[in-house]
N, C-alpha and C positions, 0 to 999 in steps of 0.2 A: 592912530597908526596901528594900535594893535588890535582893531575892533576889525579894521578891512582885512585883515590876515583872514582870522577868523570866521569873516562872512563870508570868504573865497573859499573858503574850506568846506563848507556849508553847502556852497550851492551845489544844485544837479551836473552830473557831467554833461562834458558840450556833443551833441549830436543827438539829439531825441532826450533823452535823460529818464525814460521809464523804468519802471522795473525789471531786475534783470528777469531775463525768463531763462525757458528751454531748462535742463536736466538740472543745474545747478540751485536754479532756484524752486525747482521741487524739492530739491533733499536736503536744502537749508533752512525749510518753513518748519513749524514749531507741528505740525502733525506728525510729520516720520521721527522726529525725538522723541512724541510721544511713544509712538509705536516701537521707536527701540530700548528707552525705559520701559515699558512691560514686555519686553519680551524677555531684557536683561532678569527684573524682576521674576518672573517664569521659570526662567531657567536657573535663576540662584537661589528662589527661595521656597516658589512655591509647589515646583514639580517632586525637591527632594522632600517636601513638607507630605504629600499626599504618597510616595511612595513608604516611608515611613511607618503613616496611617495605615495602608494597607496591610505591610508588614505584622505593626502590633495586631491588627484585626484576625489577622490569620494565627500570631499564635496562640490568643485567648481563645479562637476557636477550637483550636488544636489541644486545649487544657485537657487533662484525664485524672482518674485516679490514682495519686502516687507520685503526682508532679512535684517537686518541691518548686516554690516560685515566692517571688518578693513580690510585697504590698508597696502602694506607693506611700504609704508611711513608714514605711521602710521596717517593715518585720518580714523576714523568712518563715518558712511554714511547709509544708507538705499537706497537699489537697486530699483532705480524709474522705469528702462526699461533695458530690454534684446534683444538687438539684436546680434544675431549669438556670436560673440566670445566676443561683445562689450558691458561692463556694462555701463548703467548711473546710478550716484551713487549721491542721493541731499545730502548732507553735513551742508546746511542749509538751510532753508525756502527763496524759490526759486535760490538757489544757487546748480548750476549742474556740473558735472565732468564725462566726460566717461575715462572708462579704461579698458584694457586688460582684461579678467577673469585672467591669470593665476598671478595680480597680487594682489588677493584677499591673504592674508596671513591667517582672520580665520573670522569663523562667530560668531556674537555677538550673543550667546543664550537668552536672555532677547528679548522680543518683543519689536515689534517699538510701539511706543508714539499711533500710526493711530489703532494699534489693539487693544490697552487696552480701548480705549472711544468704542469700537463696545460691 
């Protein structure tokens, strides 16, 4: 008894019994989900991932002498000298450090201590 419920349940509808077509069953197939998980994707994670990127890229370029800016190992510093990719960064009164630019993480808005006495 409970087996022919079941198998009624089962079968194809009565009149043709094909797949459904036309609009519905284009935008139920497992492509347009795909297509609207990356777009979701895209738009949550990876558009603001790359605007970001640009950002910090612009303001390491934008580094000068006199910046104060944080390491990404988190020491503050004031940018004494720029050579090519190499920052020297004094940390403390006559205490020097060169490093990377790219591993400046952000720059200290607040002026350095040298520019407030001019």
């Amino acid at each position: 008894m409970f087996f022919d419920s079941v198998a009624y349940a089962m079968a194809p509808p009565a009149g043709g019994g094909g797949a459904p077509g036309g609009l519905a069953g284009i935008l139920g197939g497992p492509l347009p989900m795909l297509v609207l998980m990356f777009a979701i994707f895209y738009f949550l994670l990876i558009r603001p991932q790359q605007k970001k990127q640009k950002q910090h890229k612009a303001m390491l370029d934008a580094l000068k002498k006199g910046d104060k800016v944080w390491t990404n190992g988190g020491i503050l510093g004031t940018i004494s000298e720029i050579d090519g990719d190499n920052l020297t960064i004094e940390i403390a009164q006559g205490v020097n450090v060169v490093i990377k630019r790219g591993f400046v993480a952000d720059k200290d808005g607040k002026p350095a201590a040298d520019e407030k006495k001019k």
